[in-house]
C-alpha positions in Angstrom: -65.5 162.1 100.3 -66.2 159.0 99.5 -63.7 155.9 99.2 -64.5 152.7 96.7 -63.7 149.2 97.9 -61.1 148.0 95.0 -62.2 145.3 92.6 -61.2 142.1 93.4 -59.3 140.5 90.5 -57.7 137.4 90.0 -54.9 136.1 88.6 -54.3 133.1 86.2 -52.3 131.9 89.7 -55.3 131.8 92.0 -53.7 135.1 93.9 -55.8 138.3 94.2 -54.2 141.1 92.0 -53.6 144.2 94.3 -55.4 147.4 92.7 -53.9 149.8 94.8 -50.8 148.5 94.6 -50.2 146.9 98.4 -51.6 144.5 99.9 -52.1 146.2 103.3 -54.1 149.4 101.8 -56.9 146.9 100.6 -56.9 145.6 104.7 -58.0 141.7 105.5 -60.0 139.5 102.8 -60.5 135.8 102.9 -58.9 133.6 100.1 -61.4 130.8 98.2 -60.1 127.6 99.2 -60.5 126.8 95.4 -58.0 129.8 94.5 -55.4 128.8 98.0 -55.1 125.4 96.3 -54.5 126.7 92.7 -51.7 129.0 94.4 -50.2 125.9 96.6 -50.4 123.6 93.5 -48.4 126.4 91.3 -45.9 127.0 94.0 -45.0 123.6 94.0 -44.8 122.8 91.0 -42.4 125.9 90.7 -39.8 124.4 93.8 -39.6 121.2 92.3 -38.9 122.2 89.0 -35.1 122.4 88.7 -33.3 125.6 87.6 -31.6 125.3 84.0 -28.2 125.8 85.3 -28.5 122.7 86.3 -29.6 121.0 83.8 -25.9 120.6 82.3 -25.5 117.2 81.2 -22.0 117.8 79.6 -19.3 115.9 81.2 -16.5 118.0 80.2 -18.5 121.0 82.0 -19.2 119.2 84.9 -15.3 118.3 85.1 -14.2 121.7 84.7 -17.1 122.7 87.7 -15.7 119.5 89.9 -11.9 120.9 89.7 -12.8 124.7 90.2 -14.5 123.3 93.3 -11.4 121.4 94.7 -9.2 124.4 93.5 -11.5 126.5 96.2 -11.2 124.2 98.5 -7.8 123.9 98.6 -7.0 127.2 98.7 -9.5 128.0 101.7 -7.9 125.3 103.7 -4.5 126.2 102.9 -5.2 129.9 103.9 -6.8 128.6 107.2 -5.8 127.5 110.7 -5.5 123.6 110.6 -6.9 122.9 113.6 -9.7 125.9 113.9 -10.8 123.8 110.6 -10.7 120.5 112.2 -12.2 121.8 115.1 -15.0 122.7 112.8 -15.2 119.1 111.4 -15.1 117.7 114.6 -18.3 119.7 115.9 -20.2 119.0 112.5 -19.2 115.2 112.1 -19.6 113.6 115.7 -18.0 110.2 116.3 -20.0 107.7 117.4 -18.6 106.6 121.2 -20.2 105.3 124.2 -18.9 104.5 127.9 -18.8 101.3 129.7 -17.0 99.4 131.7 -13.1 98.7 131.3 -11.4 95.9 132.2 -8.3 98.9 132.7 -9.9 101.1 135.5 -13.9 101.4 136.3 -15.7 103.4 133.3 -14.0 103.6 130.0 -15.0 105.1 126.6 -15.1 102.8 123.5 -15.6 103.3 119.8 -18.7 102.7 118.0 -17.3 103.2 114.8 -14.2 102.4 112.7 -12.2 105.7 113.8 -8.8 106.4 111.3 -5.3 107.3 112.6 -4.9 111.1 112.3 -9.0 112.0 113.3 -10.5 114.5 116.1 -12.4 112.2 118.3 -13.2 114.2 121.1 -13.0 117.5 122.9 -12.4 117.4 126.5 -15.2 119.3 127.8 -15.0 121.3 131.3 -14.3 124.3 133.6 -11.9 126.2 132.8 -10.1 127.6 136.4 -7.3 128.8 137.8 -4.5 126.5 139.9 -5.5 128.3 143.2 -9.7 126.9 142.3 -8.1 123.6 141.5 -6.3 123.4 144.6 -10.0 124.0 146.7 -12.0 122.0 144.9 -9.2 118.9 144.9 -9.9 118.6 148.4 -13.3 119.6 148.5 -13.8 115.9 146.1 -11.7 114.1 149.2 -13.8 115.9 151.9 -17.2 115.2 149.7 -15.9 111.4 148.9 -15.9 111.5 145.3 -12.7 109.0 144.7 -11.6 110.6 141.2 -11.4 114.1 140.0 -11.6 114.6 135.9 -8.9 117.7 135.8 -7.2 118.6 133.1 -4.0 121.1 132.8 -3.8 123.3 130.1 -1.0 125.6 130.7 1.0 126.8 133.8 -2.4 128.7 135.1 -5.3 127.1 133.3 -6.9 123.8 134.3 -10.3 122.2 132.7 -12.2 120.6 135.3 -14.8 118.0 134.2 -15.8 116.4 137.5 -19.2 117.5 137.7 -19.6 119.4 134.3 -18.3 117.6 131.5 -19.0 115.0 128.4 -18.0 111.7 127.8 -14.0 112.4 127.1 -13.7 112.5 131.3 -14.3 108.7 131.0 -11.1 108.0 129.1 -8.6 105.8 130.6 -5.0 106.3 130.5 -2.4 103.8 128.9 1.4 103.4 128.6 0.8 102.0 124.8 -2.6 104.3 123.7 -4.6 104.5 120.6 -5.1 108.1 120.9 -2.8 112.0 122.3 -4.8 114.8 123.4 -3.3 118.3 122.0 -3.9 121.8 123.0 -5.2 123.7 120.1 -6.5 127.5 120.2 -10.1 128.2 118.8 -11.3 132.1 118.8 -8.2 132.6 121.7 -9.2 130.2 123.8 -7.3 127.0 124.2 -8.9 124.0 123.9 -7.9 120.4 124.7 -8.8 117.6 122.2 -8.2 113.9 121.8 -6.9 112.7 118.2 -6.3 109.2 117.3 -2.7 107.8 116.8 -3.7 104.7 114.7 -6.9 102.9 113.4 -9.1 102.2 116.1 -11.6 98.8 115.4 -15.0 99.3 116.5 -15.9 98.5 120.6 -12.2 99.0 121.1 -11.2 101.8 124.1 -9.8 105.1 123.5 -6.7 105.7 125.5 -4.2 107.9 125.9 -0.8 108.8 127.7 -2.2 111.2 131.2 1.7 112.6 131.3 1.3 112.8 134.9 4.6 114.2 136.7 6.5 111.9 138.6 6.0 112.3 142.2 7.1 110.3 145.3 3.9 109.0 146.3 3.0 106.7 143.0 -0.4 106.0 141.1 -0.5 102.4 140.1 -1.1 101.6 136.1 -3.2 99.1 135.5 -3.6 99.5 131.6 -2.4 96.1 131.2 0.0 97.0 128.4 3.4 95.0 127.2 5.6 98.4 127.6 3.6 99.4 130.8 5.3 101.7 133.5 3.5 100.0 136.4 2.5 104.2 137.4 0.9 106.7 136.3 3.2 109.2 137.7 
């Protein structure tokens, strides 16, 4: 028995026209460079062409589409968690910060963008460990020298410690009158701390906020500079 190599025939495309039905019965077979570009051309020309639904050039229909949209919208945000949506927003739309130095207390974090009251700025990015770790490591930082631990409290048991693996948010300074409150929201069960703005913050001015420290005997001088300013952090 015999087999017979199909006929080669080609399309008004440029493509070869499979015979047998399937490309991978006829096995391999170099394409003309003539008919690839005729193919590439067509293909092309078919993505940029736009489809005819729109096309629509009738206001009143494109009115009716914009309101159906914002009807959607609304509903899917009212149906949602707030913050799990603005935690979204937050991790698609970046602000635009840098650190540098502060005329409050070493590093500092500024804006490099007009920032409007009510925003996400920042998540406070770290560890997350138990008291009993934060206890170790606090004095493994005095033992190793490192003047200033970046730990965060969470809850009664959970602390977020950004001292050696963390973003930018362990560079924000505290102050008695701040431009920003960080809030503990839940994401997927998992608590999260993030900074949100108070008020509109100018651009190159520093993000503060209020470190809530507990008041203890031995005391933490503020040096945030502000008119209502404790004189401690704790």
């Amino acid at each position: 028995t015999s087999f017979s190599t199909p006929k080669k025939k080609k399309r008004d495309d440029g493509m070869r026209e499979h015979v047998t039905g399937c490309a991978r019965s006829e096995g391999y077979y170099k394409i003309d460079k003539k008919d690839k570009l005729k193919y590439l051309n067509n293909s092309r020309a078919f993505a940029e062409e736009p489809p005819a639904d729109t096309q629509v050039r009738n206001p009143a229909v494109n009115g009716v589409w914009r309101s159906e949209q914002r009807r959607l919208l609304s509903s899917f945000t009212g149906s949602c968690d707030s913050d799990l949506l603005k935690f979204n927003q937050l991790k698609f739309r970046k602000k635009k910060l840098k650190f540098c130095k502060s005329h409050i207390h070493d590093w500092g974090l500024f804006a490099m963008e007009p920032i409007a009251a009510d925003e996400m700025v920042i998540e406070y990015v770290g560890q997350n460990i138990r008291q009993v770790i934060a206890d170790m490591r606090e004095k493994r930082y005095e033992d190793e020298g490192i003047g200033s631990s970046y730990m965060f409290r969470v809850d009664h048991d959970t602390i977020i410690d950004a001292t050696k693996c963390g973003n930018f948010a362990r560079f924000i300074n505290h102050s008695c009158n701040p431009n920003c409150y960080a809030k503990v929201i839940t994401v997927e069960s998992q608590k999260k701390i993030v900074i949100y703005s108070k008020q509109h913050i100018n651009v190159n001015e520093e993000i503060t906020y209020d470190y809530k420290f507990p008041i203890e005997d031995v005391k933490i001088p503020c040096l945030c500079g502000s008119e209502n300013c404790r004189g401690t952090l704790n």
